[in-house]
C-alpha positions as CSV (number, residue, x, y, z in Angstrom):
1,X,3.5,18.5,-20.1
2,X,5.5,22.2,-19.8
3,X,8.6,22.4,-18.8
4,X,10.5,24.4,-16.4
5,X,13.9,26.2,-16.2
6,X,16.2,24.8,-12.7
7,X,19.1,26.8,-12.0
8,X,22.0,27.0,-14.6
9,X,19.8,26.4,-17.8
10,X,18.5,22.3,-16.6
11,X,15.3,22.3,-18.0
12,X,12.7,19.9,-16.9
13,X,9.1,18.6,-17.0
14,X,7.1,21.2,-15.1
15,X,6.2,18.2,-12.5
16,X,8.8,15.3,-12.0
17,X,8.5,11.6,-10.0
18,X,9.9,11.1,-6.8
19,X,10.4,7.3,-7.2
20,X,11.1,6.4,-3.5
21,X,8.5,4.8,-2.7
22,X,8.8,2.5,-5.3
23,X,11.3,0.6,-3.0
24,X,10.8,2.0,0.7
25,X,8.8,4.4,3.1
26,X,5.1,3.4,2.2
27,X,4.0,0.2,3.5
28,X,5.3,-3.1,1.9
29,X,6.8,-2.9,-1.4
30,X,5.3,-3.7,-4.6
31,X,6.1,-7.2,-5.5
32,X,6.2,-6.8,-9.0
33,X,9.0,-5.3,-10.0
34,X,7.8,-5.3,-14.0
35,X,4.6,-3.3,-12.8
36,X,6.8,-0.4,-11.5
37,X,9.1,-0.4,-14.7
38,X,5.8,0.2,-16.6
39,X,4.7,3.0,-14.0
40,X,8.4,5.0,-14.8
41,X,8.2,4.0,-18.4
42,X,4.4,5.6,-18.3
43,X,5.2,8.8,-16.6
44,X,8.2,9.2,-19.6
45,X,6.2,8.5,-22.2
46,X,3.5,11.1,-21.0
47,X,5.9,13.5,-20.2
48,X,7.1,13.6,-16.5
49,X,10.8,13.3,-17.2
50,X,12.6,14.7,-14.4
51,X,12.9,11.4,-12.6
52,X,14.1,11.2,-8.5
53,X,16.2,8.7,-6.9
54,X,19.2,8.0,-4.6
55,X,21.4,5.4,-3.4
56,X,20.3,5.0,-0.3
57,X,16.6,4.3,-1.4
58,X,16.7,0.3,-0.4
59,X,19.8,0.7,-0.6
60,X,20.3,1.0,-4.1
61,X,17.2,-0.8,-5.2
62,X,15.4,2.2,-6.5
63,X,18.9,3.4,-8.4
64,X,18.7,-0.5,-10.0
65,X,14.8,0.2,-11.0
66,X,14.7,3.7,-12.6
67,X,17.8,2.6,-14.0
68,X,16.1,-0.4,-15.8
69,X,13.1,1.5,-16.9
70,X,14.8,4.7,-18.2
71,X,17.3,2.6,-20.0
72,X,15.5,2.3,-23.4
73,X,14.7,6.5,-23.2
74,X,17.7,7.7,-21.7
75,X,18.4,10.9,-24.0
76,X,13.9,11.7,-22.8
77,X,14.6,12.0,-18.5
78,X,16.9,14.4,-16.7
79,X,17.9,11.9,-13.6
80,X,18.5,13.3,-10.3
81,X,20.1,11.2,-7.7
82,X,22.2,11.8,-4.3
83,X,25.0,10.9,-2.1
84,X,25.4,11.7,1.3
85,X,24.9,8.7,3.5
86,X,27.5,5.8,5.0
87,X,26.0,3.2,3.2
88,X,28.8,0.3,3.4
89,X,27.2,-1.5,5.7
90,X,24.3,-2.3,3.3
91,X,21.4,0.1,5.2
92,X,21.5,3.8,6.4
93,X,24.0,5.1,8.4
94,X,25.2,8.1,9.3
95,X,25.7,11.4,6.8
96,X,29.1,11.2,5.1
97,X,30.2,13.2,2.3
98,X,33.9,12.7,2.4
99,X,35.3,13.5,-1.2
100,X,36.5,9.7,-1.2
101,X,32.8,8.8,-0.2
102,X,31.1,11.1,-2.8
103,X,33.5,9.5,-5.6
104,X,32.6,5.6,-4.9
105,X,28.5,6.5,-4.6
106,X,28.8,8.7,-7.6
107,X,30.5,5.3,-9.3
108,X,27.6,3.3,-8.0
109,X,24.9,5.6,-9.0
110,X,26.8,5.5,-12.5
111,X,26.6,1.6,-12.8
112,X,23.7,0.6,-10.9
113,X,21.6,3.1,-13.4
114,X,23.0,2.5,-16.5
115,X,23.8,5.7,-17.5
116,X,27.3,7.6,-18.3
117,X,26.5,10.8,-16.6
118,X,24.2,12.0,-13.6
119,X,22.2,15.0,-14.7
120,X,22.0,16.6,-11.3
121,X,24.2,15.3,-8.5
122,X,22.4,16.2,-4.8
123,X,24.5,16.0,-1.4
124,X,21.4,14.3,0.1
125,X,22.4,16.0,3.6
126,X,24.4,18.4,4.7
127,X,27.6,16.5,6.5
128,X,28.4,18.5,9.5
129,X,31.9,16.4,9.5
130,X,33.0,17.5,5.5
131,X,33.1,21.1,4.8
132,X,30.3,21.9,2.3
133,X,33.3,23.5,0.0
134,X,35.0,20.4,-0.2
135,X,31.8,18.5,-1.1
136,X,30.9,21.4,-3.7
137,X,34.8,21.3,-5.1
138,X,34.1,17.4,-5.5
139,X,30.9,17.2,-7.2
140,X,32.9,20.6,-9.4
141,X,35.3,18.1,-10.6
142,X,32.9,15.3,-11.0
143,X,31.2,17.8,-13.1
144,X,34.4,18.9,-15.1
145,X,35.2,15.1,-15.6
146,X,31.8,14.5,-17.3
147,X,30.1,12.2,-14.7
148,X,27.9,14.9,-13.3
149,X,26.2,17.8,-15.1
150,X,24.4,19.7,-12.5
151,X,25.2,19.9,-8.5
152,X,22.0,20.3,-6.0
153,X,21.8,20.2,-2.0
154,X,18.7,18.7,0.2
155,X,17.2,20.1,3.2
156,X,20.6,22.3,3.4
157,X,20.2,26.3,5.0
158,X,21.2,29.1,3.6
159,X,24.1,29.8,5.3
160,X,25.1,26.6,3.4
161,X,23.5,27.0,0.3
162,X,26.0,30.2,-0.1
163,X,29.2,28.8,0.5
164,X,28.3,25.6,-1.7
165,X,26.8,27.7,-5.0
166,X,30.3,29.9,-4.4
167,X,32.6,26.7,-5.1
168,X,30.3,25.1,-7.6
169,X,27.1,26.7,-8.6
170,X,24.3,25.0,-7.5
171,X,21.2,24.1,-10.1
172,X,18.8,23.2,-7.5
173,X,17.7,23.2,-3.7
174,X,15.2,19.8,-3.3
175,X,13.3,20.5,0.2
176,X,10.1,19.5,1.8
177,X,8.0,21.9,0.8
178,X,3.8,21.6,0.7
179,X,0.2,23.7,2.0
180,X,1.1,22.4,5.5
181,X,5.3,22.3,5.4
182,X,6.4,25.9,5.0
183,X,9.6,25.9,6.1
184,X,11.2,27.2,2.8
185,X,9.3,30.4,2.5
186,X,11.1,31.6,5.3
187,X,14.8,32.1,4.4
188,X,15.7,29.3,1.1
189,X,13.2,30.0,-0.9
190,X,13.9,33.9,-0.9
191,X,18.1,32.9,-1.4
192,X,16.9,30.8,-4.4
193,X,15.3,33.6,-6.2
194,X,18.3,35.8,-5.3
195,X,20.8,33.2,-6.7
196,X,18.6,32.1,-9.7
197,X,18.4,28.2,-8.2
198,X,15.3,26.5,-8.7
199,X,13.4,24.7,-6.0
200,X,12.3,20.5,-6.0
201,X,9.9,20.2,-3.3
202,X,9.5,16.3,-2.1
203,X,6.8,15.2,-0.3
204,X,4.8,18.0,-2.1
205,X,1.3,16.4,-1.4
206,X,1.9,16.3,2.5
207,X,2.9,12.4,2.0
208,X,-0.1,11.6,0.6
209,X,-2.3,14.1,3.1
210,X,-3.7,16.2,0.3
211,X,-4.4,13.9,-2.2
212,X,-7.9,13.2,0.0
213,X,-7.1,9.5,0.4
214,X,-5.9,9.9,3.9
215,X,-9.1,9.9,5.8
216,X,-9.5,10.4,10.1
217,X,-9.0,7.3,12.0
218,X,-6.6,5.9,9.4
219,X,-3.1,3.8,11.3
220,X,-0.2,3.2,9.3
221,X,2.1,-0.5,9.7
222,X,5.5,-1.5,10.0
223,X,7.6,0.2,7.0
224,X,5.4,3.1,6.6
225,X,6.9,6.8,7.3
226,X,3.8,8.0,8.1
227,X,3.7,5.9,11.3
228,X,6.6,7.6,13.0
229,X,5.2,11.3,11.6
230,X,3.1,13.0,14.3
231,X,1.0,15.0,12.0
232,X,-0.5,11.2,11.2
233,X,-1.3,10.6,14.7
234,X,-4.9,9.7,15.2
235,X,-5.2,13.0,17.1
236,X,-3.6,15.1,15.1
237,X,-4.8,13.5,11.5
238,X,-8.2,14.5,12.8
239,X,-7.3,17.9,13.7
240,X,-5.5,18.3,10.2
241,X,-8.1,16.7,8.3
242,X,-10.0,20.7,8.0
243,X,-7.1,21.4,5.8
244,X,-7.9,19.0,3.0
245,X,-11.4,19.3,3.2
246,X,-10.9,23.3,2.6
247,X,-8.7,22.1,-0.3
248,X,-11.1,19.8,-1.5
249,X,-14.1,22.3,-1.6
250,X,-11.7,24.2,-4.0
251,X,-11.1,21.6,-6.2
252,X,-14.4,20.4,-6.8
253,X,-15.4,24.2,-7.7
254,X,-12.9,24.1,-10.6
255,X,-13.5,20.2,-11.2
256,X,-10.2,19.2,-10.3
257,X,-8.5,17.2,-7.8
258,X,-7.2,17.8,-4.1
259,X,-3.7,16.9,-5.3
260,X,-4.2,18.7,-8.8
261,X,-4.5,21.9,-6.5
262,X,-2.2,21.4,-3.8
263,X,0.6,21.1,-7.0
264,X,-0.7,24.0,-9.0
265,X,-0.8,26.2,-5.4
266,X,3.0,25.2,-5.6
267,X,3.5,25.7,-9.0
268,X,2.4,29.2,-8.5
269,X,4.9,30.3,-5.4
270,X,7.6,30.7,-8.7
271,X,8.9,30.0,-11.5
272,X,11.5,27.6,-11.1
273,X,9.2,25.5,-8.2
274,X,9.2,21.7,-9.8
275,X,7.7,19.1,-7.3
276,X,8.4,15.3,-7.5
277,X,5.4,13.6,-5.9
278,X,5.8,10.2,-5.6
279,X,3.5,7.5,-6.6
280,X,3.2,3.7,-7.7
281,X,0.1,4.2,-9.8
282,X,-0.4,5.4,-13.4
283,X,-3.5,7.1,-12.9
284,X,-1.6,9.3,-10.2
285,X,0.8,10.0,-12.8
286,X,-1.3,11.3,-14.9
287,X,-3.2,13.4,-12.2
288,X,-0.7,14.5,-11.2
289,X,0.8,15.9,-14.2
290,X,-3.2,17.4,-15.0
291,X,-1.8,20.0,-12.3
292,X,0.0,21.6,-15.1
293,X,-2.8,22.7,-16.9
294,X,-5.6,23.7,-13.4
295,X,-4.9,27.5,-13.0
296,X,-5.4,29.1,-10.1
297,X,-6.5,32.8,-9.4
298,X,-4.7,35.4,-7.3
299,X,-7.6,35.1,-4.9
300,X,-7.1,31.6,-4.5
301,X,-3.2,31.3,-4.6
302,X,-3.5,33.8,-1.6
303,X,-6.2,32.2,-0.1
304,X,-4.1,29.1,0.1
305,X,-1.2,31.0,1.0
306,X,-3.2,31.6,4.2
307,X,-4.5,28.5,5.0
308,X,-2.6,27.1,7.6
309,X,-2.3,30.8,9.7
310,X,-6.2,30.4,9.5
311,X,-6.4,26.7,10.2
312,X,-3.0,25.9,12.0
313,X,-1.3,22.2,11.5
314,X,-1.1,19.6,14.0
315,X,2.6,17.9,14.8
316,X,5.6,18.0,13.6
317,X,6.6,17.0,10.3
318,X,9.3,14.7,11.9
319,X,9.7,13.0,14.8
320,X,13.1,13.3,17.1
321,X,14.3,10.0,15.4
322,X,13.9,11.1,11.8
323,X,14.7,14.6,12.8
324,X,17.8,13.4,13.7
325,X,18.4,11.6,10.4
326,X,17.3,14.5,8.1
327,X,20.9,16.7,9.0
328,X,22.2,19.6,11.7
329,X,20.8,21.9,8.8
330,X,17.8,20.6,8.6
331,X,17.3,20.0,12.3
332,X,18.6,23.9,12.9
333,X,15.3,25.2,11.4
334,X,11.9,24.8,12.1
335,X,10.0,21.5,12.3
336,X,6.8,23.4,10.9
């Protein structure tokens, strides 16, 4: 696996693991809790280190479960987790990123995965309650106090990601970012370059869309994501299916996968671009980290560049419900 340079120096593996859906988001959850230990343990040992949590994930389930599996090859993974939400109640509530809050998930986090330091701290949304300089002074001390090493914002805009990186300097902007969400290209991924911060985009295979497993006329059940995303509509998965089919085609020209190239297409938009796909299956692992080595040609890179001007994308990427949820930053830009 290469590696990649974040902001401020954190290196990582050139593709991490978003490990969500290990606990939530994508139909039921696996009941076999040792299987998913020996998926993390897997990706480590074949080099996808830059592992992807938070505490809200369950709540705190997922923390519990990469915390387990990295345990034994702690000083191999740079962990990311966040803070952000009211979680006392035991499930989601509202964003809160009060310094008091940010202290008692950050002592959570700490316990629930095993470790004496978090290796990048995100503010999973932007709180339009809390000053962002108050939460970027917090995770600053946190950082000073040795609990933290590296601060990073979600899904916040620019506006934001300024004031933040000019309290503590930020290492890293994770947003949803794929062939058919372009919202970053806009206005963050620009202010990235400019500020040398590197770019995590989740959901980076469309959730699950371009890995060609998502077919026309598929539904989605109770406790899948996909079921409340309009793009996955029966309508509009059919008018969105040209997309992966074009991708496809590509892939099978340079014996590869649809996934393999939707990650190296993303790879190639810079440097300091690391996705975390998420998965529950070694053999996605692995394919997924065999986007590393597919290289794509300017030709190609720009085709894909214009792919969805040519093709155009169906729905939203939220609904209003889960618009809602994601943050006012968020929410403030386009749902494209």
């Amino acid at each position: 696996m290469h590696t990649r340079t974040l902001g401020q120096g954190l290196e990582v593996s050139a593709i991490g693991l978003g490990a969500m859906g290990m606990s939530m988001s994508y139909g039921p959850n696996p009941g076999d809790r040792d299987d998913m230990i020996g998926v993390l343990r897997h990706a480590i040992d074949h080099g996808t280190t830059f592992i992807d949590t938070a505490e809200v994930y369950g709540p705190f389930v997922n923390e519990e479960l990469v915390g387990e599996a990295i345990a034994p090859v702690r000083e191999q993974v740079v962990l990311a987790t966040k803070f952000g939400f009211d979680v006392s109640s035991g499930s989601m509530g509202g964003t809160d990123s009060r310094p008091a809050t940010i202290r008692a998930a950050v002592e959570g986090s700490l316990r629930r995965l095993k470790v004496d330091a978090i290796d990048l701290l995100y503010q999973h949304r932007v709180d339009p309650d809390v000053p962002i300089e108050d939460v970027a002074g917090t995770v600053g001390e946190l950082i000073a106090e040795g609990k933290a090493r590296h601060f990073g914002l979600s899904e916040p805009g620019v506006a934001t990601l300024r004031r933040a990186h000019g309290v503590t300097p930020v290492t890293a902007v994770q947003n949803e970012y794929s062939l058919w969400t372009r919202d970053p290209e806009a206005e963050i991924l620009p202010a990235c370059r400019e500020l040398g911060i590197g770019l995590v985009p989740f959901s980076p295979l469309g959730k699950g869309f371009f890995t060609g497993t998502v077919k026309p006329g598929d539904t989605f059940g109770s406790g899948e994501i996909r079921a409340n995303v309009p793009r996955f509509s029966e309508a509009n998965l059919a008018a969105n299916y040209g997309l992966v089919e074009h991708v496809t085609a590509l892939a099978e020209s340079k014996g590869g996968t649809p996934a393999q190239v939707a990650l190296a297409w993303l790879l190639a938009q810079d440097a300091r671009i690391v996705p975390i796909p998420g998965t529950r299956k070694r053999e996605r692992i692995d394919e997924n980290a065999g986007a590393t080595a597919l290289a794509l040609s300017a030709d190609e890179v720009a085709d894909l560049d214009g792919i969805v001007d040519r093709l155009g994308v169906a729905g939203d990427r939220y609904n209003e419900t889960l618009m809602r949820s994601v943050g006012r930053d968020a929410a403030e830009r386009s749902t494209s």
